[in-house]
C-alpha positions as CSV (number, residue, x, y, z in Angstrom):
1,X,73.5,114.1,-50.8
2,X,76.0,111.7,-51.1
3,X,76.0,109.5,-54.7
4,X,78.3,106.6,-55.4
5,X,78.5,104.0,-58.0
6,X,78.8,100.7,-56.9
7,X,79.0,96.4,-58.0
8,X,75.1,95.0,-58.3
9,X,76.1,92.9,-55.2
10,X,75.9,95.5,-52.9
11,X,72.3,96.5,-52.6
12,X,70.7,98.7,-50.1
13,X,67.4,97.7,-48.3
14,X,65.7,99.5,-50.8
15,X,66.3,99.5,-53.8
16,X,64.7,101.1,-57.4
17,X,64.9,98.6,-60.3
18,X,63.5,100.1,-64.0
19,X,61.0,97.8,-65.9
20,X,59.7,98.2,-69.1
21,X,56.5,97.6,-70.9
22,X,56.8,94.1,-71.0
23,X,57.2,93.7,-67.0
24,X,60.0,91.4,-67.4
25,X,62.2,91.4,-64.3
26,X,65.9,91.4,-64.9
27,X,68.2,88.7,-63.3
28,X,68.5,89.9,-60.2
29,X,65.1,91.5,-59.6
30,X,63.5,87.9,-61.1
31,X,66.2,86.5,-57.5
32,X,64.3,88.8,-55.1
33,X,61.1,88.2,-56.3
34,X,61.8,84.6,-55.6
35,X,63.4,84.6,-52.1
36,X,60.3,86.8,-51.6
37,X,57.3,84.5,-52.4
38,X,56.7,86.2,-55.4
39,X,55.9,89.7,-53.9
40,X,57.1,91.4,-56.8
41,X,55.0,89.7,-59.3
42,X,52.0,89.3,-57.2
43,X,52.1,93.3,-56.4
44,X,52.4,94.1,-60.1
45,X,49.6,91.8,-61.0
46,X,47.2,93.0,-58.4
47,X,47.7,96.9,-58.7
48,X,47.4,96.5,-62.7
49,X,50.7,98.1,-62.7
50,X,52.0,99.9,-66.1
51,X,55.3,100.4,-66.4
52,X,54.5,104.1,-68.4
53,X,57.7,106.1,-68.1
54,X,58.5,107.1,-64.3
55,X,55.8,105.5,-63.1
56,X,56.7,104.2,-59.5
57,X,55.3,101.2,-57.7
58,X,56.7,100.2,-54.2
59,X,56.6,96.8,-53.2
60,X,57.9,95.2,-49.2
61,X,59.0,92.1,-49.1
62,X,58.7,89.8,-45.6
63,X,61.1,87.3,-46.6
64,X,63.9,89.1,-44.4
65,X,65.7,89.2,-47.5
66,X,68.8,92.2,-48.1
67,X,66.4,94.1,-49.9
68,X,63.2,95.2,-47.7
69,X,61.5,97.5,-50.1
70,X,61.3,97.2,-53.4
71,X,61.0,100.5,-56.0
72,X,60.0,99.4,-59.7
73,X,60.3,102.6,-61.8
74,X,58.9,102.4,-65.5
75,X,60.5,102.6,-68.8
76,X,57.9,103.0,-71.0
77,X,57.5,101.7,-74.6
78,X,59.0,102.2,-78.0
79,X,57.3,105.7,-78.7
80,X,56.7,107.3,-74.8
81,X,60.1,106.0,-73.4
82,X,64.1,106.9,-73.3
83,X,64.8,108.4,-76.3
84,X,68.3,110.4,-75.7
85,X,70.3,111.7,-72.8
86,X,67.9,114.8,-71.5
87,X,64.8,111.6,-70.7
88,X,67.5,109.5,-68.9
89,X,68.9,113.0,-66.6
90,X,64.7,113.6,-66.1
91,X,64.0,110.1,-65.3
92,X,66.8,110.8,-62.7
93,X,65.0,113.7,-61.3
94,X,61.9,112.4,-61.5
95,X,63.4,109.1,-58.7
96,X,64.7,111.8,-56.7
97,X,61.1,113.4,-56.7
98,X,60.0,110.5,-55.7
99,X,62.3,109.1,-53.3
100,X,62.2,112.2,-51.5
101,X,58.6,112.3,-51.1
102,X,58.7,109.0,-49.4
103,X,61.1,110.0,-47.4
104,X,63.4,107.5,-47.9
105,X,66.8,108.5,-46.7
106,X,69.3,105.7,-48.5
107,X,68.7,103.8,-51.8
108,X,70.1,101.9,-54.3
109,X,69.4,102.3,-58.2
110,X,70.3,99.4,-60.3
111,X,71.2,99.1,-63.3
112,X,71.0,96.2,-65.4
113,X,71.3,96.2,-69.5
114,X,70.4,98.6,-71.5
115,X,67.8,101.4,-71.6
116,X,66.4,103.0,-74.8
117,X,69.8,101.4,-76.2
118,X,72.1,102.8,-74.1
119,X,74.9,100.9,-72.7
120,X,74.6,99.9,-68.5
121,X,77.7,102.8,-67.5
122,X,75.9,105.7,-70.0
123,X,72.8,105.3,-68.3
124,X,73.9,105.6,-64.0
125,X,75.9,108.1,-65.0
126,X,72.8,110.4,-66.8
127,X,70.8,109.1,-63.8
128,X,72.8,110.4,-61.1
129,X,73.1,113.6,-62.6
130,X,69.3,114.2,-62.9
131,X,69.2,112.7,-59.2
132,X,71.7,115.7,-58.8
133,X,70.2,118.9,-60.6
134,X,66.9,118.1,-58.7
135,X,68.4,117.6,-55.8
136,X,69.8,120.5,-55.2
137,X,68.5,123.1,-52.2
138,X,68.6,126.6,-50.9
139,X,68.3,126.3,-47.6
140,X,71.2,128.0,-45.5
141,X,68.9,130.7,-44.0
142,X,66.0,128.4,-42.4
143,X,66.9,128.2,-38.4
144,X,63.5,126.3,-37.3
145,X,62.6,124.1,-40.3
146,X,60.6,121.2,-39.8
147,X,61.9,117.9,-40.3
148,X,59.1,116.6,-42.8
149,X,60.1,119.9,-44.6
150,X,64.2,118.8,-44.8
151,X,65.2,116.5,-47.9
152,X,65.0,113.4,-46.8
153,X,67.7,111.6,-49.2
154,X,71.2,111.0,-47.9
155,X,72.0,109.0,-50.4
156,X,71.7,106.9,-53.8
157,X,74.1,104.0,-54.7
158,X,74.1,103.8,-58.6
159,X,75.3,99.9,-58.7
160,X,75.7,98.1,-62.1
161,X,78.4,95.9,-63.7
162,X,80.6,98.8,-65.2
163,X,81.0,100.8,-62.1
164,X,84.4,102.5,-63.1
165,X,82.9,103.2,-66.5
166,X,80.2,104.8,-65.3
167,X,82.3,107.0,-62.4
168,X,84.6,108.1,-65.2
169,X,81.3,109.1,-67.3
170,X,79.9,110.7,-64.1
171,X,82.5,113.4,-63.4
172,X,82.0,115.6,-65.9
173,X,78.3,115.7,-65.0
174,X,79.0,116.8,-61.7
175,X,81.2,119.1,-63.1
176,X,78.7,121.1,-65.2
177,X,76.6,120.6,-62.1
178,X,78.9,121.9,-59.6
179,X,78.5,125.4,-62.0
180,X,74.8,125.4,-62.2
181,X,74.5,125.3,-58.2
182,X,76.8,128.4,-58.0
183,X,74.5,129.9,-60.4
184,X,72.0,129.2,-58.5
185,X,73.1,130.1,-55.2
186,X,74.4,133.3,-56.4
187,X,70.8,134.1,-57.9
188,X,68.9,133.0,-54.7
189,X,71.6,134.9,-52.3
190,X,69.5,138.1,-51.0
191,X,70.6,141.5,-51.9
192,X,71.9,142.2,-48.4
193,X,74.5,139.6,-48.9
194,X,74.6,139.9,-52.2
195,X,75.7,143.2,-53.7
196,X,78.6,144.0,-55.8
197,X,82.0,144.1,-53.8
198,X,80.3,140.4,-52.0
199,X,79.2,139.1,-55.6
200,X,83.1,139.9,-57.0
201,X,84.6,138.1,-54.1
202,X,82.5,135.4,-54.5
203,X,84.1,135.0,-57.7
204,X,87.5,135.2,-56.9
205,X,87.0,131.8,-55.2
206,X,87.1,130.3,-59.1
207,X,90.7,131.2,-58.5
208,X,90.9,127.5,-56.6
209,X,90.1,125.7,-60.0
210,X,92.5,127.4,-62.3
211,X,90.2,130.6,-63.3
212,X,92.4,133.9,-63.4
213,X,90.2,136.6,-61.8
214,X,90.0,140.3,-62.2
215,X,88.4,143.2,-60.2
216,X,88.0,146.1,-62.0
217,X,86.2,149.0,-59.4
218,X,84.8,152.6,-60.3
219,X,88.1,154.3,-60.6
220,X,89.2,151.5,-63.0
221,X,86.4,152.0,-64.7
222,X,86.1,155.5,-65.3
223,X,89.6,155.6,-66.5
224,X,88.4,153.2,-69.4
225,X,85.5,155.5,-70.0
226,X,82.6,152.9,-69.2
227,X,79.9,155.7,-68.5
228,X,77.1,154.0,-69.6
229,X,77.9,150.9,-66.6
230,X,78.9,153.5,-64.1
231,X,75.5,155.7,-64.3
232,X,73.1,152.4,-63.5
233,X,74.9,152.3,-60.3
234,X,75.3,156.3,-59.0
235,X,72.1,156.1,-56.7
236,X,73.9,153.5,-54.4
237,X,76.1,153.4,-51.6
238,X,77.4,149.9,-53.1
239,X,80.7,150.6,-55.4
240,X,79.9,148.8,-59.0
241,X,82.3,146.4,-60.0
242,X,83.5,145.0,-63.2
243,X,84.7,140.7,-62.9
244,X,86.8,139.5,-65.7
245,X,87.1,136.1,-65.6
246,X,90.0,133.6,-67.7
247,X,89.9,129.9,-68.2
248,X,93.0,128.7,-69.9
249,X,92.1,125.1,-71.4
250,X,94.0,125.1,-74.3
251,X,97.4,126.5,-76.1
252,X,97.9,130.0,-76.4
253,X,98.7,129.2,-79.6
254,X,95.0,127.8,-80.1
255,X,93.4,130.4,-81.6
256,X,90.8,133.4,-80.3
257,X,89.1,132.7,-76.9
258,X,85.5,132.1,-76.5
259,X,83.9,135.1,-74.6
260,X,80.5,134.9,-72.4
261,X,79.5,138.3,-70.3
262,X,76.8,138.4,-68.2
263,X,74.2,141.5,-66.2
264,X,75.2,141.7,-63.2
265,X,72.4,143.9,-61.3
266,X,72.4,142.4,-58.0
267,X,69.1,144.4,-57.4
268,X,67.0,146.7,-59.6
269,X,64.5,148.8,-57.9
270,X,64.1,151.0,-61.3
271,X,66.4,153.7,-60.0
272,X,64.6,156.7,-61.0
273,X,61.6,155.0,-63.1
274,X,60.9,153.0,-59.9
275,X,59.5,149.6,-60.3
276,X,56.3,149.2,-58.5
277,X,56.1,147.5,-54.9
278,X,54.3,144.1,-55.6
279,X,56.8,141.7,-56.3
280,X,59.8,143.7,-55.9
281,X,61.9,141.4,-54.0
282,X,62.2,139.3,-56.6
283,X,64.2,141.9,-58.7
284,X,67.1,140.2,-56.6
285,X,67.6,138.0,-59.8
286,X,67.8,140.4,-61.7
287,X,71.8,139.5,-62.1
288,X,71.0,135.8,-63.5
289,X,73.0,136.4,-66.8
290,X,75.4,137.1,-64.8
291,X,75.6,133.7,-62.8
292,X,75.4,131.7,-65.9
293,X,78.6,133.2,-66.8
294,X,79.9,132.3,-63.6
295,X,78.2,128.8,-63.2
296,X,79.8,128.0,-67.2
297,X,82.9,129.3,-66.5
298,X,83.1,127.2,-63.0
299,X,82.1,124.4,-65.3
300,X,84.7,124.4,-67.9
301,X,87.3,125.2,-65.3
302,X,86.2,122.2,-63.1
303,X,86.3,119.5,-66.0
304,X,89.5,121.2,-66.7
305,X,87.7,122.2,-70.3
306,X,90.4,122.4,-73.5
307,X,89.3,125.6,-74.4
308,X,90.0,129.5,-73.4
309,X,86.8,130.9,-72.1
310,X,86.8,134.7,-71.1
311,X,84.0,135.7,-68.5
312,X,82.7,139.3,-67.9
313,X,80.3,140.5,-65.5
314,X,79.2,143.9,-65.3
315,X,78.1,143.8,-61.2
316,X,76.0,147.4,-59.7
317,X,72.5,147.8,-57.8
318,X,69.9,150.1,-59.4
319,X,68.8,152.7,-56.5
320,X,67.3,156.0,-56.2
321,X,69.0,159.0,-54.3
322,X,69.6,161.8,-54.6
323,X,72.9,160.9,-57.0
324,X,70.7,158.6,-59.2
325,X,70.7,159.1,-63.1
326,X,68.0,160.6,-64.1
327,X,65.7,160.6,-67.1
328,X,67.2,162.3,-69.7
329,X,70.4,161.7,-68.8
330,X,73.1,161.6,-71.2
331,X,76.2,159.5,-70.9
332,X,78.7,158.5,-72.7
333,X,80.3,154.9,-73.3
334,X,83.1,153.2,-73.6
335,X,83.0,153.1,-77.0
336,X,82.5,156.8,-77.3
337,X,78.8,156.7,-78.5
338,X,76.4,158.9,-76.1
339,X,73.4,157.3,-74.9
340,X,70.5,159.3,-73.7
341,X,68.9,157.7,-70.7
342,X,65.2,157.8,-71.2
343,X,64.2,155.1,-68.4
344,X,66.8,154.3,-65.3
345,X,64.6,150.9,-65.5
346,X,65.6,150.2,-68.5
347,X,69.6,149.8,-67.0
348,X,70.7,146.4,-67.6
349,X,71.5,147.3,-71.6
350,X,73.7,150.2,-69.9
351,X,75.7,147.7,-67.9
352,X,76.3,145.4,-70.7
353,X,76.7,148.2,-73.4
354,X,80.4,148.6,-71.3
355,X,80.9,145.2,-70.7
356,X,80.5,144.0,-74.5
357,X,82.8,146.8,-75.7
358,X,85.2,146.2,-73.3
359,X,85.8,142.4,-73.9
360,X,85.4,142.6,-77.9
361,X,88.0,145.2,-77.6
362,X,90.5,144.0,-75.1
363,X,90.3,140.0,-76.2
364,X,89.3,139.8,-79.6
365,X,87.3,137.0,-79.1
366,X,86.2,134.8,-81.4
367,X,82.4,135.2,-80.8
368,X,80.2,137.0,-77.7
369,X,77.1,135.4,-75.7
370,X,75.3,137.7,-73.7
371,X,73.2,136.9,-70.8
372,X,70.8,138.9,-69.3
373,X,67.3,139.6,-67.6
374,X,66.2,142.2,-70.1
375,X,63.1,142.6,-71.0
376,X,59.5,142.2,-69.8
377,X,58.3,141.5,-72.9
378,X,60.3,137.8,-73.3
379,X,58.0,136.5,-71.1
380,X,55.3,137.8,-72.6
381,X,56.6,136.5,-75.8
382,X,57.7,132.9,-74.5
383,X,56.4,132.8,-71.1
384,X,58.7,130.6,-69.2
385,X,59.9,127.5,-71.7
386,X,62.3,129.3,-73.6
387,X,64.6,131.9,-74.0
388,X,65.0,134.5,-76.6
389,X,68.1,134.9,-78.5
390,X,69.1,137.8,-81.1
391,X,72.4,137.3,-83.1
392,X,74.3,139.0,-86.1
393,X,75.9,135.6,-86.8
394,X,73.6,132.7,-88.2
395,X,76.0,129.5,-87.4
396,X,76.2,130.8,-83.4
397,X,72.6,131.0,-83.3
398,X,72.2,127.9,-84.8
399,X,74.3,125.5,-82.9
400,X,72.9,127.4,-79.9
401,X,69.6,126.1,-81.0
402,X,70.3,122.9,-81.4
403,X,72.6,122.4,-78.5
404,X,69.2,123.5,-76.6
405,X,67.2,121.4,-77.8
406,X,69.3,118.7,-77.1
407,X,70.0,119.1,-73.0
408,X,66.5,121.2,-72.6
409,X,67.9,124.9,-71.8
410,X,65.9,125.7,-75.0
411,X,66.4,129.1,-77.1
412,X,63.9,130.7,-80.0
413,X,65.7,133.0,-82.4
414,X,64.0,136.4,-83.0
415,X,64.6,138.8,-86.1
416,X,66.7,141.7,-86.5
417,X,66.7,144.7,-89.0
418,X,67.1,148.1,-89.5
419,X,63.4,149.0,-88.9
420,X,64.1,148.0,-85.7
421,X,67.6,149.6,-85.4
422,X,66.3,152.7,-86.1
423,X,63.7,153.2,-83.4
424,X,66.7,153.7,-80.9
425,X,68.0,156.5,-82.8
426,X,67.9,159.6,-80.6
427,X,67.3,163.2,-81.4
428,X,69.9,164.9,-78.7
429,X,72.7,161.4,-78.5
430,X,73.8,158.5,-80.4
431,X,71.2,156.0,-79.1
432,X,68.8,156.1,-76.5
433,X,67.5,153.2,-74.3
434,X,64.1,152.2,-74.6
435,X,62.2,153.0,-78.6
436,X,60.0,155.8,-78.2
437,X,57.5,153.5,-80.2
438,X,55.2,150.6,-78.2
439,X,56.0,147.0,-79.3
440,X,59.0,144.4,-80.1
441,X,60.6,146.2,-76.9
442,X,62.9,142.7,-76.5
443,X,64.4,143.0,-80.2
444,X,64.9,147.0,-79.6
445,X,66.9,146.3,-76.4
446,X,68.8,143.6,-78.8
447,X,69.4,146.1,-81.3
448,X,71.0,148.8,-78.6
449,X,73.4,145.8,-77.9
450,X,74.4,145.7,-81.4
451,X,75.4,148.9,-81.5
452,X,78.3,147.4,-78.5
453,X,80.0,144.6,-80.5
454,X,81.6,145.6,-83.4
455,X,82.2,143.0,-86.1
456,X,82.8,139.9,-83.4
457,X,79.8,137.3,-84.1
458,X,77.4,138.2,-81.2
459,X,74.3,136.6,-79.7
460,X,72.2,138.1,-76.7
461,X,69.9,135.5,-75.0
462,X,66.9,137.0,-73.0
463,X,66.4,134.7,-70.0
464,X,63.8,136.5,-68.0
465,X,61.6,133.9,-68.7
466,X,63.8,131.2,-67.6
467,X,66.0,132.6,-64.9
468,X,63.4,131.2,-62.2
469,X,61.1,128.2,-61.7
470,X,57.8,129.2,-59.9
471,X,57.2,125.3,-59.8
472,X,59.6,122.5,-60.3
473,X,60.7,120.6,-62.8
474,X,62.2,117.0,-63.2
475,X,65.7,118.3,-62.7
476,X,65.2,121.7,-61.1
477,X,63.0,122.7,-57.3
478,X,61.2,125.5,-57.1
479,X,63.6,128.7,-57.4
480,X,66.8,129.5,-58.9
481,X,67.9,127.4,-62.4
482,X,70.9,128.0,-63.1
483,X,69.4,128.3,-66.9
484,X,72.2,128.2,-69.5
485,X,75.0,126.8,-67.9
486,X,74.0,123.2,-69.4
487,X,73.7,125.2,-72.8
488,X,76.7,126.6,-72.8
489,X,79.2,124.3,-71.5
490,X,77.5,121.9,-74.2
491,X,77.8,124.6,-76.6
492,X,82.0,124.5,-76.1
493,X,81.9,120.8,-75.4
494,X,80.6,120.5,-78.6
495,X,81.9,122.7,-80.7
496,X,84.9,124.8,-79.6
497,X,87.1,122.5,-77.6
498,X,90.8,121.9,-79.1
């Protein structure tokens, strides 16, 4: 979908134009309606058309006119219209839902004034990037797909007054966009293309914006003692893989880099503690941490961020054969502590119990995020509006809060303690991965990745909630999110940039 930003004379045949709760047309809307006959007025008079927010009424003019096909889309009022950025990006997605569903393969948006008190420029840019984010499809591996089932928009023509003020606004939208579709692609890929040696290459093609990347395979790994990663990924023929990824923004003079690190299990059948059958396949997400590591540090990297951002992924597949760990395993980590391995489904804390150690202790950052598909019980705690996050450092987990609320990735904090610490104590090793006790099983998996970061100001955010849409949204279709990226390129943005 192609989107472009364009002077108010050039108007498509059809063409969206926003009205608000007073229905009065702007200037050039009120010059169609009158080369028209009044169709415009007429239409909204006769349907008893509100303009409530999003609302869309379509309206064809016979006047042989440029514009053919008229698109009102509401503003609201005062109290149920545009209040910030995040409504103008969903009233962006919520024109592409529609403009889609009419089929409509070329439009124009216009943009007159302002909206909810944003200037002209401010506003087309917000709106092309929800048009964007709900744009966006997985569709590479249909062969006979019907046409009525193919997106029908080829493109939208922002056009407004300001156009080179809104363009300039734009590209760092599409930026942060551009690393939310690799996130999702990479979640949606299936597990036969998507494994870890395929997963690592894909991210070496981040080397094209800037982003130094690093392969590190078993061998490398072992050497560095990372036990705990290497046992998830024993029962399969697929070598695990550790991605260590650099965006230089700033000075190296500029102080302790940023550091986000991701699961990376391209598939989890269980290993040993096998999953059960129904529903299976959709254990293929199971690495989504992981791609919203990759998607934000594509993001920063592609709107040339001034910051240094470290990415680590942790990358294996979780099988059973006949080399598989066990229950009651024993391994021992990177950071020397043993673990006993009590449940091979409970592996993702295993992968990043390596990966955490390993980038506090190489690159001294100056604080950790962790992403990861952990636990069952986050969903049953926040279903599948918000993610959980855990944190030994209260200013991280507040601007993360806040920074969510704001662009609508949104995070709820959860408590930590030593009554919880303690139910991963083991009797035979250092810690053990799953509490032998029933309850709080999120914050006990958070407390095992305590034990990983040292001193460094740490926070682990639970997506399995969030990593997928069963339904869409105003700015994402059905599938893969790409959850987080928006938070945490906003996060730097706001924050941590030099």
């Amino acid at each position: 979908m192609d989107i472009s930003f364009n002077a108010i004379s050039e108007l498509e045949k059809k063409t969206l134009f926003f009205i608000d709760e007073s229905l009065a047309l702007s200037s050039t809307l009120s010059s169609i309606d009158n080369q028209s006959g009044g169709a415009v007025t007429k239409a909204i008079e006769s349907s008893g058309y509100k303009a409530d927010l999003g609302k869309m009424l379509s309206v064809f003019s016979a006047s042989g006119g440029d514009v053919e096909q008229i698109i009102l889309c509401g503003l609201g009022d005062s109290e149920s219209g545009v209040k910030n950025e995040l409504d103008i990006q969903k009233l962006g997605g919520k024109i592409y839902s529609f403009l889609d569903g009419e089929r409509i393969s070329a439009v124009s948006v216009c943009v007159e004034g302002t909206i909810g008190g944003f200037a002209p420029d401010f506003v087309a840019a917000n709106i092309a990037y929800g048009i964007n984010l709900r744009g966006y499809r997985f569709d590479k591996y249909f062969t006979k797909q019907k046409e009525e089932d193919k997106p029908s928009l080829k493109s939208v023509s922002i056009v407004l007054d300001s156009v080179k003020e809104a363009k300039s606004k734009y590209k760092n939208y599409q930026s942060v966009a551009e690393g939310v579709f690799i996130a999702r692609d990479v979640i949606s890929e299936p597990p036969n293309v998507l494994y870890p040696e395929t997963y690592a290459e894909k991210c070496k093609e981040l080397k094209e914006l800037g982003v130094k990347v690093e392969v590190l395979g078993e061998k490398e790994m072992a050497k560095l003692g990372m036990g705990s990663l290497l046992s998830v990924g024993q029962g399969s023929e697929k070598e695990s893989k550790l991605v260590v990824m650099q965006w230089n923004g700033a000075a190296k003079n500029s102080g302790q880099p940023v550091a986000f690190v991701g699961k990376g299990v391209t598939f989890d059948t269980g290993g040993i503690s096998l999953k059960p059958g129904l529903n299976m396949h959709e254990m293929k997400y199971d690495m989504g941490g992981s791609a919203t590591v990759v998607g934000t540090i594509k993001a920063l990297a592609s709107r040339k961020a001034r910051v240094n951002a470290i990415g680590v992924i942790g990358c294996v597949e979780n099988m059973p054969g006949g080399g598989a760990s066990r229950p009651g395993d024993i391994v021992t980590s990177m950071s020397g502590q043993t673990i006993e391995n009590l449940n091979t489904d409970a592996e993702g804390r295993l992968v990043l119990a390596d990966a955490l150690w390993y980038t506090q202790d190489r690159f001294k950052p100056k604080f950790m995020i962790n992403l990861a598909t952990l636990t069952g019980a986050m969903v049953i705690a926040l279903g599948v509006h918000r993610a959980g996050i855990f944190s030994n450092n209260d200013e991280l987990a507040e601007r993360l809060y806040r920074v969510g609320e704001d662009i609508g990735d949104r995070v709820w904090r959860f408590p930590m303690g030593e009554e919880y610490n303690k139910q991963m104590d083991s009797k035979v090793a250092d810690i053990q991965n799953i509490s032998n006790m029933k309850g709080a099983g999120s914050i006990t998996a958070a407390q095992f990745l305590e034990r990983f970061v040292n001193d460094t100001p740490w926070c682990h955010i639970d997506i399995a909630g969030v990593c997928w849409a069963s339904t869409p949204d105003d700015l994402t279709p059905e599938g893969a999110r790409g959850w987080g990226v928006r938070l945490l390129d906003k996060l730097v943005a706001e924050h941590y940039e030099v």
